[in-house]
C-alpha positions as CSV (number, residue, x, y, z in Angstrom):
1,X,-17.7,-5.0,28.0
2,X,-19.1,-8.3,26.6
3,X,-16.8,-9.7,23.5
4,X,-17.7,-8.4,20.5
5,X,-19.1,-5.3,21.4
6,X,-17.3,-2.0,20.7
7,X,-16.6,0.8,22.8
8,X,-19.4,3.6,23.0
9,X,-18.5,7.1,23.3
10,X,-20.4,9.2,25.4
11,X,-22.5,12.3,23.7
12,X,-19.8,15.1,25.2
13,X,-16.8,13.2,23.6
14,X,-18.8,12.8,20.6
15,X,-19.2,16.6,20.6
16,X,-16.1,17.4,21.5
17,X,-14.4,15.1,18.9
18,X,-16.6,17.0,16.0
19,X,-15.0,20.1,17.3
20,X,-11.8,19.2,17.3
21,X,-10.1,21.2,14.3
22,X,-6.2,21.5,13.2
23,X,-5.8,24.9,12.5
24,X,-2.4,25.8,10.7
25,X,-0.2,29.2,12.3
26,X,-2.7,32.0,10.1
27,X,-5.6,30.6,12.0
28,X,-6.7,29.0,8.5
29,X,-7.6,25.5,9.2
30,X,-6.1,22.7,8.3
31,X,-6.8,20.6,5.4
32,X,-6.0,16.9,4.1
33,X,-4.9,16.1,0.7
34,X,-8.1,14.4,-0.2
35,X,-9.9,17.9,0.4
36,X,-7.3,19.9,-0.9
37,X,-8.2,18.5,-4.2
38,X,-12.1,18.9,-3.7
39,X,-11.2,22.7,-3.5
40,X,-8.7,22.7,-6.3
41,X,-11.5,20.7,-7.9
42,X,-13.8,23.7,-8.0
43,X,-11.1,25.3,-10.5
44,X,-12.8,25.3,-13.9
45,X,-12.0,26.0,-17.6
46,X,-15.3,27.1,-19.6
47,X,-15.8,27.0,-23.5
48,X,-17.8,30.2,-24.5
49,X,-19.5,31.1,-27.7
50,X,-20.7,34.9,-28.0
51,X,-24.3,35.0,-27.8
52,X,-26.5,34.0,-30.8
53,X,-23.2,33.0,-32.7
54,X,-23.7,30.3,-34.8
55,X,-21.7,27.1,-34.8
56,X,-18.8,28.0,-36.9
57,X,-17.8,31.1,-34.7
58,X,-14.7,30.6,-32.8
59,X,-14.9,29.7,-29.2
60,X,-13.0,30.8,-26.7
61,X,-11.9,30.0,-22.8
62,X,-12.6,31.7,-19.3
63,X,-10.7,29.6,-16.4
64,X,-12.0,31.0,-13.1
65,X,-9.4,32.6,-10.6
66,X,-7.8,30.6,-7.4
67,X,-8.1,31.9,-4.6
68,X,-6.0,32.1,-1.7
69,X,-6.2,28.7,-0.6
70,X,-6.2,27.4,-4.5
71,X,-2.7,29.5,-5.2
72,X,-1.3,27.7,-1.9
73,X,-2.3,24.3,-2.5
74,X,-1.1,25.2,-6.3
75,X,2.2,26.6,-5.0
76,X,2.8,23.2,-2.4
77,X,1.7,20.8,-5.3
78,X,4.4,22.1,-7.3
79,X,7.2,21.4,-4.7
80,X,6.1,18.1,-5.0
81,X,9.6,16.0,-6.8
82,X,8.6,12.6,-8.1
């Protein structure tokens, strides 16, 4: 290897590095913080207006459900002492 060059990897460890997956006890798999909060992310709290109300009529709010994987990464976040 000439100085200053970096390792190459060759295409199978390439391949087999990409499919290389932590997968917690339930099979699920594994996720880091930084993508735990890309899916908590998708959690959403929408104003609504009935239809063809006009602009004084009260508005109200819809938050979408969590699902399984929201409620857990909810219920872990909240175990969190700081």
């Amino acid at each position: 290897m000439n100085a200053g060059s970096t390792p190459r990897f060759s295409e199978n460890t390439a391949k087999s590095m990409a499919e290389l997956t932590h997968t917690l006890a339930d099979g699920t798999p594994a996720h880091g913080f930084s993508t735990l909060l890309a899916e908590l992310a998708t959690i959403v709290r929408n104003t609504c207006r009935t239809p063809h109300a006009g602009t004084d009529v009260p508005t109200f709010y819809i938050v979408t459900s969590a699902n399984q994987k929201q409620k857990r990464a909810l219920q872990l976040i909240q175990q969190i002492n700081v």
